[in-house]
C-alpha positions as MATLAB code, in Angstrom:
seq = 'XXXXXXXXXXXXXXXXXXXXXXXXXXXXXXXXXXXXXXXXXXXXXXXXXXXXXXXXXXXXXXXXXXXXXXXXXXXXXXXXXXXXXXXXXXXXXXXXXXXXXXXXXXXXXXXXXXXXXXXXXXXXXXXXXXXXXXXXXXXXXXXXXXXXXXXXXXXXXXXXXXXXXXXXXXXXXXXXXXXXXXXXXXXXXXXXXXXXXXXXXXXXXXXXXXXXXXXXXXXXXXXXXXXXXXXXXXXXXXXXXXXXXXXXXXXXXXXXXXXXXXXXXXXXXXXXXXXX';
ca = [
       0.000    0.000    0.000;
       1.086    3.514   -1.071;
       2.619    6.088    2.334;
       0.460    8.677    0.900;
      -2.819    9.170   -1.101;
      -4.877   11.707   -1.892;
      -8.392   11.788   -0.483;
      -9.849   12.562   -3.697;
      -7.766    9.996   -5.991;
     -10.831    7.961   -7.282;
     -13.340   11.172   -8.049;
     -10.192   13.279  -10.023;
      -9.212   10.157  -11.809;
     -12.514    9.268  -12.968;
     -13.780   12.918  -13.827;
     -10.185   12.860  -15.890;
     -11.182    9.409  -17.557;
     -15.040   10.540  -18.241;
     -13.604   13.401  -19.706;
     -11.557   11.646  -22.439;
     -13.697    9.319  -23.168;
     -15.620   11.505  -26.501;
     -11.973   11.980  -27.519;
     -10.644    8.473  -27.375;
     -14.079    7.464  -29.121;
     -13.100    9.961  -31.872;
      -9.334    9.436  -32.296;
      -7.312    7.596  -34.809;
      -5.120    5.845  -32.012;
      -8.410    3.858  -31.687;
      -9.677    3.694  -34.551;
     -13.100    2.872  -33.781;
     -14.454    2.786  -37.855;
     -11.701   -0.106  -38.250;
     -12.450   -2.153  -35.352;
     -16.051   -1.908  -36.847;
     -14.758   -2.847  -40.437;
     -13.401   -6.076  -38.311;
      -9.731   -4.969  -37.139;
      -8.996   -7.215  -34.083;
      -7.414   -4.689  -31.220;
      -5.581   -7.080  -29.437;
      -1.920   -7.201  -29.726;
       0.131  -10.573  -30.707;
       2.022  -11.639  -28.494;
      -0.992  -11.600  -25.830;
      -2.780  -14.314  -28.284;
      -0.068  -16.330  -28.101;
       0.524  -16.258  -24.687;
      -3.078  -16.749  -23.595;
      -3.749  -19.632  -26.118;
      -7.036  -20.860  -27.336;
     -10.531  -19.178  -25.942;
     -12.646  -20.469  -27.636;
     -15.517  -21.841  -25.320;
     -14.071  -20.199  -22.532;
     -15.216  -17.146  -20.072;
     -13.328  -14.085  -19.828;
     -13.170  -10.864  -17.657;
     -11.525   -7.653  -18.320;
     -11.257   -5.527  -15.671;
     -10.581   -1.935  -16.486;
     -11.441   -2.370  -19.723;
     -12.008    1.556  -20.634;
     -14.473    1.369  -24.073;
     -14.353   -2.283  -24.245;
     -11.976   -3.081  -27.781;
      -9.808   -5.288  -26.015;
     -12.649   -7.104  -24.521;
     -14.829   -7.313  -27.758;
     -12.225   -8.930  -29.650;
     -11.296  -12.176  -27.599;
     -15.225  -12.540  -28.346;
     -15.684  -11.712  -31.996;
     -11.928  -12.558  -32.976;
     -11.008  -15.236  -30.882;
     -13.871  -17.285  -29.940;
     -14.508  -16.572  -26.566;
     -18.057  -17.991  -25.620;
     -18.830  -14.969  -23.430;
     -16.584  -11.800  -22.099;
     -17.606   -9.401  -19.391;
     -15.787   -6.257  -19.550;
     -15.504   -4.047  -16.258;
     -14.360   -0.281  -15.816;
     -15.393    2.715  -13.728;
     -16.250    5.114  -15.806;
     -19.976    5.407  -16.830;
     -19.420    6.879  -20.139;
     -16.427    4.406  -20.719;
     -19.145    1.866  -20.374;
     -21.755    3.102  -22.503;
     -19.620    3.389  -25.709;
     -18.721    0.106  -24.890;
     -22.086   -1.145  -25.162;
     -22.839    0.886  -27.754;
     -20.146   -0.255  -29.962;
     -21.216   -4.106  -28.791;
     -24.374   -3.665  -30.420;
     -23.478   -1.887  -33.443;
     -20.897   -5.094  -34.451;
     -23.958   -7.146  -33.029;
     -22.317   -8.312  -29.700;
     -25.376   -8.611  -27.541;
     -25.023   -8.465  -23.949;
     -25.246  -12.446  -23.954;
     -21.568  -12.625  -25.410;
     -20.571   -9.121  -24.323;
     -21.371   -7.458  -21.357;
     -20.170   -4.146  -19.660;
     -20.359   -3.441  -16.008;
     -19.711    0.205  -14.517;
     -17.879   -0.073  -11.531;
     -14.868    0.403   -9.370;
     -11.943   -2.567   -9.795;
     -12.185   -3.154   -5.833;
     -15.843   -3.964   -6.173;
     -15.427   -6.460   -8.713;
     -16.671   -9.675   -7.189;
     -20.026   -7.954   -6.185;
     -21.152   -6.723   -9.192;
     -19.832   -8.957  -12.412;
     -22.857  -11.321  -13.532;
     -20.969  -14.575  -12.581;
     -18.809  -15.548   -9.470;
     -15.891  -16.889  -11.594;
     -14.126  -16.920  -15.116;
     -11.704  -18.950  -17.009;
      -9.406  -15.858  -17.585;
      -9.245  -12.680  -15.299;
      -7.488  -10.285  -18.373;
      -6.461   -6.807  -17.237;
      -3.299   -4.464  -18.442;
      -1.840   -2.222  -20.637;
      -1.586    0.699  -18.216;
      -4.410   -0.490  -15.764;
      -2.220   -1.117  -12.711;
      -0.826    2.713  -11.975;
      -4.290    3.970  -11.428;
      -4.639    1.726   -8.605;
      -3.077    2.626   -4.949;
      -3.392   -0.947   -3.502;
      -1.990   -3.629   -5.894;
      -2.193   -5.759   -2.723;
      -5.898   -5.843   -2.568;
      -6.056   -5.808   -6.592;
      -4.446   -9.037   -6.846;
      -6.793  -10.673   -4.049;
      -9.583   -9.243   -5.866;
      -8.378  -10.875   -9.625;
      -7.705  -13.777   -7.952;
     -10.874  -14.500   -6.323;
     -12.919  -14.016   -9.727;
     -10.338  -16.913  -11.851;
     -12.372  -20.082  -11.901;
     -10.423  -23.390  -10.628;
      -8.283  -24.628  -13.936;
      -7.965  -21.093  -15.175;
      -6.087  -18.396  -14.905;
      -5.285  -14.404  -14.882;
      -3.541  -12.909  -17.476;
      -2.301   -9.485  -17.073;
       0.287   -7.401  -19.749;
       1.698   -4.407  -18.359;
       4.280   -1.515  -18.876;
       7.211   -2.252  -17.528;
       7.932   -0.308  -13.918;
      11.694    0.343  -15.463;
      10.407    2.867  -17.756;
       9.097    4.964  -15.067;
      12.650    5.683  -13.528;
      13.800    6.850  -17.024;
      14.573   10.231  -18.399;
      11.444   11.067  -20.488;
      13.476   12.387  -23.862;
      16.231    9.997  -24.491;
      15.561    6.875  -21.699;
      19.025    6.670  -20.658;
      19.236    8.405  -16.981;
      17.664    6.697  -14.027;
      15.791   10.392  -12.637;
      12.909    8.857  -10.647;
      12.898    6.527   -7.539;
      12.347    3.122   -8.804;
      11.157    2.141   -4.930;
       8.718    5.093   -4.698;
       5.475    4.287   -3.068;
       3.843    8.055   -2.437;
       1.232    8.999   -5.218;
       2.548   10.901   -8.388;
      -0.284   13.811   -8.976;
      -0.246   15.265  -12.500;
      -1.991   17.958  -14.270;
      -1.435   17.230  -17.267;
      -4.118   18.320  -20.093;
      -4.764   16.294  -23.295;
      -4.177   12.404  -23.631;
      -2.177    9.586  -24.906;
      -4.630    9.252  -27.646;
      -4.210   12.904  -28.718;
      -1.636   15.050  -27.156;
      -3.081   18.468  -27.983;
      -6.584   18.358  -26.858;
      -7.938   20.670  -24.683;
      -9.730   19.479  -21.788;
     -10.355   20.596  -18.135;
     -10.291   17.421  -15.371;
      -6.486   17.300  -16.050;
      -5.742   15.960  -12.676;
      -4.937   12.575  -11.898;
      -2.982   10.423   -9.531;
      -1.080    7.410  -10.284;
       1.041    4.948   -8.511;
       4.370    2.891   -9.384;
       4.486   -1.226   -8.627;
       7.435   -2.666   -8.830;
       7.171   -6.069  -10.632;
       8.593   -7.504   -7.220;
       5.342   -6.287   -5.815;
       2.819   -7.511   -8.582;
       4.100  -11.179   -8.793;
       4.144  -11.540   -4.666;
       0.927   -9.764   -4.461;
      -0.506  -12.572   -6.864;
       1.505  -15.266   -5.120;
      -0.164  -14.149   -1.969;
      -3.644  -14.175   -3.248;
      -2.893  -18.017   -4.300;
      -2.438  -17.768   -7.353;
       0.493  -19.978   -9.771;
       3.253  -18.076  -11.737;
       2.736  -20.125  -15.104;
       5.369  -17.364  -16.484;
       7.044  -13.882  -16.589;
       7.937  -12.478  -20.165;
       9.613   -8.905  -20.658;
       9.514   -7.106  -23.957;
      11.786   -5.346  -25.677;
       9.153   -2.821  -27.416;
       6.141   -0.646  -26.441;
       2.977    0.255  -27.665;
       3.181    4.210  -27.827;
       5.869    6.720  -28.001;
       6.827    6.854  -24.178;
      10.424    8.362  -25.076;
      11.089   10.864  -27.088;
      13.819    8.680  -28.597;
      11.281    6.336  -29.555;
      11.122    4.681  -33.033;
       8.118    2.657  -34.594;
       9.059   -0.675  -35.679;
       7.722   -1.998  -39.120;
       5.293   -4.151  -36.812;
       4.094   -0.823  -34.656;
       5.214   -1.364  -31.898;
       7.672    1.602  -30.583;
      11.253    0.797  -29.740;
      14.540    2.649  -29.117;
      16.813    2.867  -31.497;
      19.626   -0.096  -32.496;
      21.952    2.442  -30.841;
      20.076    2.413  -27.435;
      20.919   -0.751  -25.159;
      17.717   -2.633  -24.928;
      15.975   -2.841  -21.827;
      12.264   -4.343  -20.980;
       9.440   -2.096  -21.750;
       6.934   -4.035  -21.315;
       5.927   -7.321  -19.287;
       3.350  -10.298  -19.385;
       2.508  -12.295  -17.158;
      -0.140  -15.805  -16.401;
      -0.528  -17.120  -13.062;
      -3.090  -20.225  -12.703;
      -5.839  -21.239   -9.524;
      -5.207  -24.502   -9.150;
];
């Protein structure tokens, strides 16, 4: 558990997520008319890892508008996928978009709702695969309680799957990635106000503060260990999905990398760890 968090860390981060919302639904980093057209969102080395669904139950928790979550459905198979996150208008363009690439709520359902209160509000008690990532774990102050929570929702035989940013890259020098500049042990909320977003830098919008936490990966694989679940396996990557250094290049697969001059170091990380 974080030394210090701010009172108001759930309300500022969700205003800030409601906020971008429209914009993510509108951007080209999402691409919302090509997932329609049939573009799967996922990326592929988390199909690999995670194997065959087809049949199977799945839950994404902090899913934001749900792309992620439709696609192990209408891509991959998955008999039914439940897709949790705790913003309301997150939510309902996830359920909007469901319907329009006719996902009914049967195969793809979308639950508003804080992470924490998970097991009290998704329709069913357990799932085959608990799926969560990609920048979901630094919203959360508690990764101790989020792995108890995960764990308790993966059915007996299955398993969580979770693909992350790698904690290294939060240390790092934002413009080149090459001088440690941040505490790598730091457990104190980081409070930005920051306007615009990821998914398009310039836009101006108002509910520009958030608060964010670092895990170590020490932290995340004991906190699952704890909660009983079985390390299966820890991969590290080598690239990233957006530009998080200045030095950044995009591969000829997309994915964003330094360049063959910079030393390689993980970016990213995945992880599966099985109830028995």
């Amino acid at each position: 558990m974080s030394t210090f968090t701010p009172p108001d860390w759930r309300a500022a981060n969700r205003a800030h997520w409601d906020e971008r919302v429209p914009l993510h639904v509108a951007s080209d980093y999402y691409d919302l008319e090509g997932f329609r057209s049939g573009a799967d969102a996922l990326r592929d080395f988390e199909v690999a890892e995670i194997g065959d669904v087809t049949g199977k139950s799945l839950l994404h928790l902090q899913c934001h508008i749900g792309l992620d979550t439709m696609s192990w459905a209408r891509d991959h198979g998955a008999a039914r996928v439940v897709g949790l996150d705790f913003s309301v208008p997150a939510v309902a363009a996830a359920r909007k978009l469901a319907a329009e690439i006719g996902l009914g709520p049967e195969r793809a359902a979308f639950v508003e709702a804080d992470v924490y209160d998970a097991p009290s509000v998704v329709p069913e008690q357990a799932y085959d695969i608990v799926y969560t990532g990609t920048g979901a774990l630094c919203w959360l102050p508690d990764i101790e309680r989020w792995a108890r929570t995960a764990a308790s929702l993966v059915a007996p035989g299955g398993f969580l799957y979770l693909a992350e940013f790698h904690p290294l890259t939060d240390i790092l020098d934002d413009q080149t990635g090459t001088r440690v500049v941040r505490d790598y042990f730091a457990r104190d909320a980081h409070v930005s106000e920051e306007s615009g977003t990821y998914a398009e830098l310039e836009a101006e919008t108002v509910h520009n503060r958030s608060v964010e936490w670092q895990h170590t990966m020490g932290a995340v694989v004991s906190a699952l260990a704890a909660a009983g679940l079985r390390l299966d396996f820890l991969h590290e990557h080598d690239a990233s999905l957006y530009q998080r250094f200045e030095s950044f290049e995009r591969s000829g697969d997309g994915y964003y990398r330094f360049p063959d001059t910079h030393a390689r170091i993980p970016l990213m990380y995945s992880l599966r760890a099985a109830k028995p």
